[in-house]
C-alpha positions as CSV (number, residue, x, y, z in Angstrom):
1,X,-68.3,88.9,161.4
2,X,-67.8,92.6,161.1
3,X,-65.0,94.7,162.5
4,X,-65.9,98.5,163.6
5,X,-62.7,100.4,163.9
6,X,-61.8,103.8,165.7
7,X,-62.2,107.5,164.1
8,X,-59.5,108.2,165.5
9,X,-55.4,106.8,165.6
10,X,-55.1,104.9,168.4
11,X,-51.2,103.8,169.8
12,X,-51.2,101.1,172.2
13,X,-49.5,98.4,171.1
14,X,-46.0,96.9,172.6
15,X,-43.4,94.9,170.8
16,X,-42.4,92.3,172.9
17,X,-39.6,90.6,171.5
18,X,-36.5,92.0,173.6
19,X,-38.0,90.3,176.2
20,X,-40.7,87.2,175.4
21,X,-40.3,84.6,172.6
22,X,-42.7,84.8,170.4
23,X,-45.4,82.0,169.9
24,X,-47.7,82.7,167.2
25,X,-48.0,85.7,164.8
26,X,-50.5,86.3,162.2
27,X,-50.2,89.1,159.1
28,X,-52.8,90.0,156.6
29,X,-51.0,90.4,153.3
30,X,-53.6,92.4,150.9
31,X,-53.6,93.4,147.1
32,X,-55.3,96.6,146.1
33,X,-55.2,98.8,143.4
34,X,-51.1,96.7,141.7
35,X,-49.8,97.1,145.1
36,X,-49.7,94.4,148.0
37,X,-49.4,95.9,151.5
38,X,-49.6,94.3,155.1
39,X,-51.6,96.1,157.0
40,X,-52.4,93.5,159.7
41,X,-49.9,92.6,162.2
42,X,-50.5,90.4,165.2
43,X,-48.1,88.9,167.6
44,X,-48.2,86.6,170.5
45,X,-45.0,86.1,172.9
46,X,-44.3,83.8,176.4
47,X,-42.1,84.3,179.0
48,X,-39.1,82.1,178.3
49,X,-39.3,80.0,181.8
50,X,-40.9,76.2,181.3
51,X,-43.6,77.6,184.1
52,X,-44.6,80.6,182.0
53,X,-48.5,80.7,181.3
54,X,-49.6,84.3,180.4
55,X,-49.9,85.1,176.9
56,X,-49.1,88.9,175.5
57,X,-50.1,89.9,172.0
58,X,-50.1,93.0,170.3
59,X,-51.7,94.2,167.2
60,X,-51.3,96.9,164.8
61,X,-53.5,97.7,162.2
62,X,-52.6,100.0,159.2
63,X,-55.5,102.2,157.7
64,X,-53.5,103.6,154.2
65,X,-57.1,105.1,152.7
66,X,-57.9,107.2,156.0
67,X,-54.7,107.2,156.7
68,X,-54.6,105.8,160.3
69,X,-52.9,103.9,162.5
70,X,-54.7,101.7,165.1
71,X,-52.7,99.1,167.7
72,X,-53.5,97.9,170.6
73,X,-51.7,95.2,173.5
74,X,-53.5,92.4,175.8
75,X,-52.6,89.6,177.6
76,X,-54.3,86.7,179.0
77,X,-53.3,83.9,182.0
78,X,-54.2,81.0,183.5
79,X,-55.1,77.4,182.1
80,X,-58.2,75.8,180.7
81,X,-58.9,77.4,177.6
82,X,-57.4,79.3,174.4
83,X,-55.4,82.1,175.5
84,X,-53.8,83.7,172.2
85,X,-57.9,84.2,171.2
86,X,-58.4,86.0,174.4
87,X,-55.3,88.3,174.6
88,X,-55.9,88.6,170.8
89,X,-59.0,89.8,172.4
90,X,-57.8,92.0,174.7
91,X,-55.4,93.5,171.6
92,X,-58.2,94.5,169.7
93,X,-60.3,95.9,172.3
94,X,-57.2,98.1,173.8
95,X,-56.9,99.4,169.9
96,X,-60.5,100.3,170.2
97,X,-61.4,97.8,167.3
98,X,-64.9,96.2,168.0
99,X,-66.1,93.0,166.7
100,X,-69.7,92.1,165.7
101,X,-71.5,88.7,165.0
102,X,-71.0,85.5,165.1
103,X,-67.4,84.2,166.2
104,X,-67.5,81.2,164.2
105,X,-68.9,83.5,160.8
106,X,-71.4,81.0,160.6
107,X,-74.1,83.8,160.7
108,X,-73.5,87.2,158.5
109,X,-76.7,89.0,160.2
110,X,-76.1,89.0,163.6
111,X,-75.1,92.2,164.7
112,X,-74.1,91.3,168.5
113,X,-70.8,92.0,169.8
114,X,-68.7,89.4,169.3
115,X,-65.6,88.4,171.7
116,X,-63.4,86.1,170.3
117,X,-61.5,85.4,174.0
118,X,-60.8,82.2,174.8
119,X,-62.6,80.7,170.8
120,X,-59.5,79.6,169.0
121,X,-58.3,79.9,166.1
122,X,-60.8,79.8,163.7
123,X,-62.7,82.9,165.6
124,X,-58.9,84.7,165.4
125,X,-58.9,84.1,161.5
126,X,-62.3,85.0,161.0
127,X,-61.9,88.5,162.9
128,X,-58.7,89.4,161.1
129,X,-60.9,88.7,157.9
130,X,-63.4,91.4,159.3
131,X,-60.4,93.9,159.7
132,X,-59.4,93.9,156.5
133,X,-62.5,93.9,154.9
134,X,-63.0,96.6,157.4
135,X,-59.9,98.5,155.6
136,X,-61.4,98.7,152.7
137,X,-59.2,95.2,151.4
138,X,-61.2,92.3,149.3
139,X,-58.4,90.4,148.2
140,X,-55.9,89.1,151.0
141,X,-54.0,86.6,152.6
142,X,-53.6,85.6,156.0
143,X,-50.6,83.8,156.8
144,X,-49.7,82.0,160.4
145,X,-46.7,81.2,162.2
């Protein structure tokens, strides 16, 4: 998979921790040039009732050699299939961050558009791989929680 990210700085996304519990998170620790940095940060919060079934994630993305700032908020309802993928999803397409080929990164020539809403996991790890590669990064970390 390949991430494309924006030209510009783009400032959408919403911590949500004053008011949701948080669920998952996933950070991208890297290691370039002696220094480690984290310049992925993705975060997935509930409501705190027992009913609760919309998940809201943000993501921010820091770009240190261009200098940018990209992050970006979704959320995604409803039952019957993976919903921190798809408001993952929705994260990356409100910071303007577009994914291309195959979810799974079982194919490094396809050049579709990829959507990793609603995949799972391994699609979320494998477009958080493309990001930092997409950064400029070749040796990180992803850690999950």
């Amino acid at each position: 998979m390949k991430a494309i990210l924006p030209k510009t700085d783009v400032s959408n996304g919403r911590n949500r921790s004053h008011e949701k519990e948080l669920v998952s998170y996933w950070k991208v620790t890297a290691y370039r040039k002696g220094e480690f940095s984290e310049p992925i940060d993705c975060r997935c919060w509930m409501g705190r009732s027992n009913s609760a079934s919309v998940v809201y994630c943000s993501i921010w993305i820091r770009d240190d050699k261009n200098q940018r700032w990209y992050s970006g908020n979704g959320q995604a309802g409803g039952y019957g299939y993976h919903k921190e993928s798809a408001a993952i999803q929705a994260a990356l397409t409100s910071a303007g961050v577009e994914l291309r080929g195959d979810v799974y990164g079982r194919d490094d020539k396809c050049k579709e558009v990829a959507h990793i809403d609603g995949v799972g996991d391994t699609a979320i790890r494998e477009a958080l791989e493309a990001i930092a590669k997409a950064l400029g990064f070749r040796k990180f970390t992803i850690v999950n929680g």
